[in-house]
N, C-alpha and C positions, 0 to 999 in steps of 0.2 A: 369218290365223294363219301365222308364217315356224314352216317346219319345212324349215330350210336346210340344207346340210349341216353349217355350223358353230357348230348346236344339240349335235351331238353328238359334234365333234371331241373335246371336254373328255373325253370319255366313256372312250377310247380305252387312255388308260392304267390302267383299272383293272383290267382281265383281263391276264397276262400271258403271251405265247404260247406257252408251256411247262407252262402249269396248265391239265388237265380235270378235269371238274368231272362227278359222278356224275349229274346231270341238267343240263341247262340252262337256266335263268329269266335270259331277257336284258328280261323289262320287266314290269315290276306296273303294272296301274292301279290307280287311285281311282275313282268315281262319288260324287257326293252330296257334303255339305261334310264329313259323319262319317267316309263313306270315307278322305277324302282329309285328314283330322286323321289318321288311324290308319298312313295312308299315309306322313306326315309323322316317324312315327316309325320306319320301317323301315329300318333301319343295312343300305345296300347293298355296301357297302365291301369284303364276302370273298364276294359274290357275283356282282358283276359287274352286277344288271340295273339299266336306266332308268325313272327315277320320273317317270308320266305321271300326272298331275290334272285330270280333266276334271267339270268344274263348268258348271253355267248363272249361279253366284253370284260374279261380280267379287269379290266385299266378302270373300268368303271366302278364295277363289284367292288374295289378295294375304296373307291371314295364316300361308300357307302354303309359299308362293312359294320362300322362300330354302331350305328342307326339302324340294323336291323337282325334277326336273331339268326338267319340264316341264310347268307348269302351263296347259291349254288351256280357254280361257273359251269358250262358245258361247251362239246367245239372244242378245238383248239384254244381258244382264251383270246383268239385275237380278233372278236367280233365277227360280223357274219358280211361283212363287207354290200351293204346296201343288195342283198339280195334274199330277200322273204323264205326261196325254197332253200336258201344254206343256213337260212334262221330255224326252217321247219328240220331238217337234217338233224342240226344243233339241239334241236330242242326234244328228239324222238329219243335224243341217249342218254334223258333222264327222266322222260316220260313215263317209265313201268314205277319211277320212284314218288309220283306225285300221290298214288292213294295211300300209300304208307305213311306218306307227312302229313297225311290228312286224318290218317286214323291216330298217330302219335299225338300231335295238335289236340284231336277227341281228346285222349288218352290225358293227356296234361291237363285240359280246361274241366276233366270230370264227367263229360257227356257222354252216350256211347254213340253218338252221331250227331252231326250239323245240320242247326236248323238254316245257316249260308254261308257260303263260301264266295270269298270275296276276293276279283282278280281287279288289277289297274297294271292298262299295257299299254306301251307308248308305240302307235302304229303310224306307219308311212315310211319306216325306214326294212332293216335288213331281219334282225332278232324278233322284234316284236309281233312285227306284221306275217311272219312266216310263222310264230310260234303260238299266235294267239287263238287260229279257227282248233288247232290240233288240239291245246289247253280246252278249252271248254269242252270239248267232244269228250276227252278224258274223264273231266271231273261230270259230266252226265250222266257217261254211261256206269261211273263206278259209283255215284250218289246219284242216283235218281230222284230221291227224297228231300234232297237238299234244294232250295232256291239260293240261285246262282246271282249273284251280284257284280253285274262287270264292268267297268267302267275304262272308257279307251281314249287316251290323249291324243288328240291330232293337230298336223302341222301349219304352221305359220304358211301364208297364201307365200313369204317371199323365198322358202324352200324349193319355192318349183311344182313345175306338173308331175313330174316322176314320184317323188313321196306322197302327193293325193291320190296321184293312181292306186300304188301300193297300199295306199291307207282301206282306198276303196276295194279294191280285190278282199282284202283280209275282211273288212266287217262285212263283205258277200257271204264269204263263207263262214267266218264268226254264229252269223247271225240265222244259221241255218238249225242252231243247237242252242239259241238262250237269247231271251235279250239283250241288246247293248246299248248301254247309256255314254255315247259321243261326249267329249269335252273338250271341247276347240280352242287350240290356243290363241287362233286368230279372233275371236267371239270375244275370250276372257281380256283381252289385251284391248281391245275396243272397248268393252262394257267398262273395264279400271278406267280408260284411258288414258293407257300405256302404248306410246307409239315406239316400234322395236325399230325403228326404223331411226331413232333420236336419242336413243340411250341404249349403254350396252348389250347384249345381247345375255349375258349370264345375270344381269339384274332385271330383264322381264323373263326371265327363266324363273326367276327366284322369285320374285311379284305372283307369278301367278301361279306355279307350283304349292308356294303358301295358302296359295288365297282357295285351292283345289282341295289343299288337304284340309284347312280349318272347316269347309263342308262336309268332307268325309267324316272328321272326327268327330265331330257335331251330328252326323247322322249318327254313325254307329252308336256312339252313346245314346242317343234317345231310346235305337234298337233293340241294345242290351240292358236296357233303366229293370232296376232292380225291386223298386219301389215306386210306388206313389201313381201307380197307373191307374187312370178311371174310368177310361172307355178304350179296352187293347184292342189287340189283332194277333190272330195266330199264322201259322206257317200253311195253311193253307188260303186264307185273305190275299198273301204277298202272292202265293202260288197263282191263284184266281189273276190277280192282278198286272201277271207279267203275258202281255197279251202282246204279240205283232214282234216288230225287228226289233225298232228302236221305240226307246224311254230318252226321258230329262230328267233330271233333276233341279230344283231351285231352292232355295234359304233366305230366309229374313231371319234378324237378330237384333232385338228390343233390352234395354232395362227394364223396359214397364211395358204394358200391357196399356196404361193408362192412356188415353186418349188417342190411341190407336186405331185407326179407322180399316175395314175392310180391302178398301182402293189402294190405301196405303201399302198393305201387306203381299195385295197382287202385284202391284208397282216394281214391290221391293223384291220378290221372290222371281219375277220376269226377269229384272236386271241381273241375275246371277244364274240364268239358262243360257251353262256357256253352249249352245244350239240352235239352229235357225229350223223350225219345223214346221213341218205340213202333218195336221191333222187327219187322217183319215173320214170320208164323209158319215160315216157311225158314232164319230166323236169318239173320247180319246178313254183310255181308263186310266185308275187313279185314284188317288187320294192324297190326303194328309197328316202332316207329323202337329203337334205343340207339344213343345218341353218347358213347361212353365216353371217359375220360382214362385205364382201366383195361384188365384184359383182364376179359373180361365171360365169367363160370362159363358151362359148360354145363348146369350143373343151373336156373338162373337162367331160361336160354331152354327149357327142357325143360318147367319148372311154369307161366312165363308164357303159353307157347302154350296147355297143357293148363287153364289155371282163365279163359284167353280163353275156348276152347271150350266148356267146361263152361259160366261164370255168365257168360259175357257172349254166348252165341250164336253166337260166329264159326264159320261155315262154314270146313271145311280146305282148300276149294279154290281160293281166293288167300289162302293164310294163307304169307306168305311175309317174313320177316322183312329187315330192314334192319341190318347190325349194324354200327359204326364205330369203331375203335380209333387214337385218333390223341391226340398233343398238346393240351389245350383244359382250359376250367376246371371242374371235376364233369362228371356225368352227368346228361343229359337224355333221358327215357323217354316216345314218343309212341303215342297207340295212333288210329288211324285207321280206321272205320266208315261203312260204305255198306249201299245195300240197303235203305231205308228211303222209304216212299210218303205224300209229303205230302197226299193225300188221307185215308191210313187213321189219319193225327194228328190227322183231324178226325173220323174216323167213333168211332174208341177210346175215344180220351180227348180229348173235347172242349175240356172245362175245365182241362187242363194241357199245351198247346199249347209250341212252342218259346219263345212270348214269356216265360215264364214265370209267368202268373197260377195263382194261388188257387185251388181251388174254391168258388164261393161266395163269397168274399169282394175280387173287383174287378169281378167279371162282369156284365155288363145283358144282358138277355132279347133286347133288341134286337140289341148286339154277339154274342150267340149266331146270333140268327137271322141277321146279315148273312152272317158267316162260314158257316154251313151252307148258303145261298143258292149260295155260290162255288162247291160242292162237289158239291152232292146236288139240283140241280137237274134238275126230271121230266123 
């Protein structure tokens, strides 16, 4: 694998030495081939970070290749054949290379360290789901200082019980080193209303891949907003704030500001938590983002914080808003949620899990009992 230094000379001019940037994301990975499709859409260009793909699938890496800066094959090349510990194998023989791509990454963007490091791993299958608990353990123990941003795709109910299972075992252990922010394709695909079941199967891959990264990139940029911030938050807020297993994330997206109602905004930002969760009875932490093109009322941030409180649980003690007034096209409204015990989404509410199943109507006795097996073991 060359990771020379003029993989990333190219890199060099995109930051330029007079812009900071309210946090710092000098590199996103991928894991898995889902990952690194979703990775493939992430528009790095006002952010500055390097696009790292790490795959045990040749076949994949290569349909992605030109979309990302640095696609690194491992394993044999011929994928990890739906088995998590030949993902995790595959994925230890270029493990000792991840803090080096992450200081080069510093190195380019101008920083001498990340204020986050941002991973998106597609779990339930072989690669992913084997490579993802061992990834974050890595990038913990070698950045401790950094907040870990991770975000994991999971699979359509009509895959089967085997890649839920696998999905589950990984975010067990995932989540034993950072939080992770679930993002159901089975959730996104209902909430579009997109039935995979009626239309090809590579165009609700592509529906909702899009529809995943147009949030990501929409967050990052607020993240790294370089200007026009009025009420920030530093790396230790975010720190504060990553409390329990699992987080959500949700997005609203306005031209105007104008006549936009509170209700509206929860409405809107509910519909795009691709997540079924259960609150913790402490209620949940959290906050949120506005990236205005506007000035953004105070009465605005007054009733959003108080009906977060209220119907959505947020504790006030990282409730600390992000607020940005700059140049850019409409408004995008993010609300951000932690706090939440991947164990007690299985003691709660069994049958309405993150993947997003039915009660009753996809569930086997058996996929129940595996899943409870993971969990509630005497």
């Amino acid at each position: 694998m060359d990771l020379s230094e003029t993989i990333f000379k190219r890199f060099r001019e995109r930051i330029r030495a007079e812009v900071k940037h309210l946090f710092t994301i000098p590199i996103i990975f991928s894991l898995g081939s889902g990952g690194g499709r979703i990775l493939s859409n992430i528009n790095v260009s006002k952010i500055g970070a390097v696009k790292v793909a790490i795959n045990s699938s040749i076949r994949d890496l290569r349909q992605i290749e030109e979309r990302v800066d640095l696609p690194v094959p491992c394993g044999n090349g011929g994928g990890s054949g739906m088995r998590p510990e030949k993902g995790r194998e595959d994925y230890l023989e270029v493990a000792e290379s991840i803090p080096y791509m992450i200081e080069k990454a510093c190195e380019v963007y101008g920083c001498e360290e990340p204020d986050l490091i941002v991973t998106i791993a597609s779990v339930g299958h072989g690669f992913g789901s084997g490579s993802l608990p061992e990834h974050v353990k890595v990038v913990k123990e070698n950045f401790p200082n950094a907040v870990q941003l991770v975000f994991t795709v999971t699979p359509f109910y009509f895959e089967g019980d085997a890649p839920l299972v696998r999905a589950y075992r990984s975010l067990r252990e995932a989540v034993k080193h950072t939080t992770v922010f679930p993002l159901s394709n089975q959730i996104a695909s209902l909430k579009m209303s997109i039935d995979p079941q009626k239309i090809r199967l590579t165009d609700v891959y592509h529906v909702v891949n899009s529809r995943i990264a147009e949030i990501l990139n929409t967050l990052f940029e607020a993240l790294t907003a370089s200007e026009g911030v009025r009420m920030g938050m530093d790396k230790s807020d975010l720190r504060n704030m990553m409390q329990g297993e699992i987080g959500a994330i949700g997005m609203a997206r306005y031209y105007s500001l104008a006549g936009i109602t509170v209700d509206k905004v929860l409405q809107d930002m509910a519909s795009s938590i691709y997540a079924r969760l259960t609150v913790r009875t402490e209620g949940a932490y959290g906050t949120y983002i506005i990236d205005s093109n506007e000035q953004v009322p105070l009465a605005l941030l007054n009733e959003l914080s108080r009906q977060l409180i209220l119907k959505w649980a947020f504790r006030t003690q990282y409730l600390k808003p992000l607020v940005i007034e700059r140049e850019r096209e409409g408004v995008s409204i993010f609300t951000i949620m932690t706090n939440i015990v991947l164990s007690k989404q299985v003691e709660r509410e069994l049958h309405s899990l993150i993947f997003g199943l039915q009660a009753g109507e996809y569930w086997t006795k058996s996929f129940a009992s595996k899943i409870k097996k993971l969990f509630f073991r005497k």
